[in-house]
N, C-alpha and C positions, 0 to 999 in steps of 0.2 A: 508621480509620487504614489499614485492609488497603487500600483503595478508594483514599485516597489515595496508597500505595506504587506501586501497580499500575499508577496515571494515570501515575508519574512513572518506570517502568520502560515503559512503551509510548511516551512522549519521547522517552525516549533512544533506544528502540529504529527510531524517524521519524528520528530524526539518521545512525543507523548505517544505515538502509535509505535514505537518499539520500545519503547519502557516501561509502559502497564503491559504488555502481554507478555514480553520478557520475567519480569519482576517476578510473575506467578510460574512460569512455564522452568526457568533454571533451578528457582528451589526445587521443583518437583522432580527436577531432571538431576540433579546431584544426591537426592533422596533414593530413586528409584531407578537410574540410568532410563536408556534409550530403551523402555521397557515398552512395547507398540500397543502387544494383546490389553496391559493393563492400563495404557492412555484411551486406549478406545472404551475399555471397560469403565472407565470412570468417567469417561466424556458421556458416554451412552446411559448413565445407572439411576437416573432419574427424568420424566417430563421435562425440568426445565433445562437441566442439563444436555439435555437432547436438541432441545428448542432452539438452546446458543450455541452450538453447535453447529445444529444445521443452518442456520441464519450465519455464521461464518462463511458454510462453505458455498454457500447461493450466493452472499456476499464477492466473495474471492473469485466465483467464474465470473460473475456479472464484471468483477476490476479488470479481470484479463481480457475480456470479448472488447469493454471499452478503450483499454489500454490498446490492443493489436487495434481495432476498428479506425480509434481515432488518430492514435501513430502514422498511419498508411497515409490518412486522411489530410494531414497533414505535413508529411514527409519528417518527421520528427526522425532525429535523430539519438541515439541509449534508447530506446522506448523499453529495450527488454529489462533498463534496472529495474521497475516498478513489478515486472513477473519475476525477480529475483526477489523481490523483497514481500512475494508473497508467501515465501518461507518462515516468514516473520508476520505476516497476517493482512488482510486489509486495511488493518488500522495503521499501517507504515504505506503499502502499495500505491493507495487512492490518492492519499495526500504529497507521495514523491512523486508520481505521475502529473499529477497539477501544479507541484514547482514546474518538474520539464516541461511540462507545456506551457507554461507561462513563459517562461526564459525563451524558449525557441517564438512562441508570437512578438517577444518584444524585440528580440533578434530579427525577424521578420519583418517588423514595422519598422526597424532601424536600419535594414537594407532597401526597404521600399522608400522611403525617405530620402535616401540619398541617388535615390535614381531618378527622379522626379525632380 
Protein backbone atom coordinates (compact mmCIF):
# COMPACT_ATOMS: atom_id res chain seq x y z
CA UNK A 1 0.00 0.00 0.00
CA UNK A 2 2.92 2.58 1.15
CA UNK A 3 4.36 1.78 -2.48
CA UNK A 4 1.45 2.45 -4.07
CA UNK A 5 0.70 6.04 -2.15
CA UNK A 6 4.13 7.13 -2.86
CA UNK A 7 3.76 6.22 -6.85
CA UNK A 8 0.78 8.47 -6.66
CA UNK A 9 2.28 11.31 -4.57
CA UNK A 10 5.38 11.39 -7.14
CA UNK A 11 2.27 12.01 -10.09
CA UNK A 12 1.21 14.64 -8.70
CA UNK A 13 4.31 15.89 -7.87
CA UNK A 14 5.39 15.50 -12.32
CA UNK A 15 2.13 17.60 -12.63
CA UNK A 16 3.27 20.27 -10.33
CA UNK A 17 6.91 20.25 -11.61
CA UNK A 18 5.83 20.86 -15.06
CA UNK A 19 3.00 23.32 -14.47
CA UNK A 20 4.68 25.95 -12.25
CA UNK A 21 7.63 26.23 -14.48
CA UNK A 22 5.67 25.97 -17.56
CA UNK A 23 2.92 28.39 -16.53
CA UNK A 24 5.71 31.25 -16.18
CA UNK A 25 8.17 30.03 -18.98
CA UNK A 26 5.08 30.00 -22.21
CA UNK A 27 3.71 33.35 -21.43
CA UNK A 28 7.20 34.63 -21.69
CA UNK A 29 7.70 32.49 -24.73
CA UNK A 30 4.48 33.66 -26.65
CA UNK A 31 5.39 37.37 -25.57
CA UNK A 32 8.99 37.23 -26.74
CA UNK A 33 9.61 33.84 -28.86
CA UNK A 34 12.53 31.72 -28.57
CA UNK A 35 14.46 34.72 -27.83
CA UNK A 36 17.96 33.04 -26.12
CA UNK A 37 20.39 36.39 -25.64
CA UNK A 38 17.16 37.87 -23.88
CA UNK A 39 16.28 34.78 -21.53
CA UNK A 40 19.65 34.76 -20.48
CA UNK A 41 19.67 38.40 -20.01
CA UNK A 42 16.67 38.33 -17.74
CA UNK A 43 17.72 35.09 -16.14
CA UNK A 44 21.19 36.91 -15.28
CA UNK A 45 19.91 40.77 -14.59
CA UNK A 46 19.70 40.59 -10.85
CA UNK A 47 21.60 38.61 -7.62
CA UNK A 48 18.70 36.72 -7.07
CA UNK A 49 17.87 36.06 -10.28
CA UNK A 50 21.09 34.68 -10.89
CA UNK A 51 20.93 32.72 -7.48
CA UNK A 52 17.62 30.63 -9.04
CA UNK A 53 19.27 30.26 -11.72
CA UNK A 54 22.21 28.80 -10.95
CA UNK A 55 20.77 26.60 -8.20
CA UNK A 56 18.47 25.11 -11.27
CA UNK A 57 21.25 24.38 -13.20
CA UNK A 58 23.55 22.60 -10.26
CA UNK A 59 20.19 21.25 -9.55
CA UNK A 60 19.66 19.59 -13.14
CA UNK A 61 23.35 18.09 -13.49
CA UNK A 62 23.28 16.73 -9.96
CA UNK A 63 19.26 14.82 -11.55
CA UNK A 64 21.28 13.59 -14.39
CA UNK A 65 24.61 12.15 -12.72
CA UNK A 66 21.78 10.45 -10.29
CA UNK A 67 19.43 9.58 -12.73
CA UNK A 68 22.55 7.84 -15.28
CA UNK A 69 24.37 6.58 -11.86
CA UNK A 70 21.38 5.01 -10.34
CA UNK A 71 19.77 3.60 -13.65
CA UNK A 72 23.07 1.55 -14.34
CA UNK A 73 22.79 0.66 -10.67
CA UNK A 74 19.91 -0.79 -10.92
CA UNK A 75 19.41 -2.01 -14.59
CA UNK A 76 16.27 0.33 -14.80
CA UNK A 77 14.89 0.46 -17.76
CA UNK A 78 13.37 4.40 -19.78
CA UNK A 79 15.96 5.80 -17.43
CA UNK A 80 16.51 8.46 -20.13
CA UNK A 81 12.66 9.88 -19.79
CA UNK A 82 13.81 11.76 -16.63
CA UNK A 83 16.99 13.45 -18.92
CA UNK A 84 14.13 14.33 -21.43
CA UNK A 85 12.18 15.79 -19.06
CA UNK A 86 14.94 18.00 -17.96
CA UNK A 87 13.96 20.13 -20.80
CA UNK A 88 11.24 21.14 -18.58
CA UNK A 89 13.40 21.41 -15.26
CA UNK A 90 14.18 19.51 -12.25
CA UNK A 91 10.99 20.11 -10.88
CA UNK A 92 9.52 17.35 -13.52
CA UNK A 93 13.04 15.19 -13.81
CA UNK A 94 13.67 14.17 -10.03
CA UNK A 95 10.25 13.35 -9.23
CA UNK A 96 9.47 11.13 -12.80
CA UNK A 97 12.77 9.52 -12.12
CA UNK A 98 11.52 8.35 -8.57
CA UNK A 99 8.02 7.12 -10.07
CA UNK A 100 10.53 4.89 -12.48
CA UNK A 101 12.30 3.77 -9.95
CA UNK A 102 9.76 2.78 -7.72
CA UNK A 103 7.72 0.88 -10.44
CA UNK A 104 10.79 -1.01 -11.54
CA UNK A 105 11.76 -2.04 -7.53
CA UNK A 106 8.28 -3.14 -6.98
CA UNK A 107 8.48 -4.95 -10.41
CA UNK A 108 11.63 -6.32 -8.99
CA UNK A 109 10.33 -7.54 -5.81
CA UNK A 110 7.36 -9.05 -7.73
CA UNK A 111 9.85 -11.14 -9.78
CA UNK A 112 11.88 -12.01 -6.74
CA UNK A 113 8.71 -13.15 -5.18
CA UNK A 114 7.77 -15.55 -7.43
CA UNK A 115 10.91 -17.20 -7.74
CA UNK A 116 11.27 -18.03 -4.29
Amino acid sequence: MIGGSVQVLYILLCVIGAALPLSQFVPWLSAHGLDVPLLLQQATSGHIAAFAWSDVLISGVVVAVFVVAESARLAMRYWWWPLFCLVVGPSLALPMFLLLRERHLASVSLTCGRNN
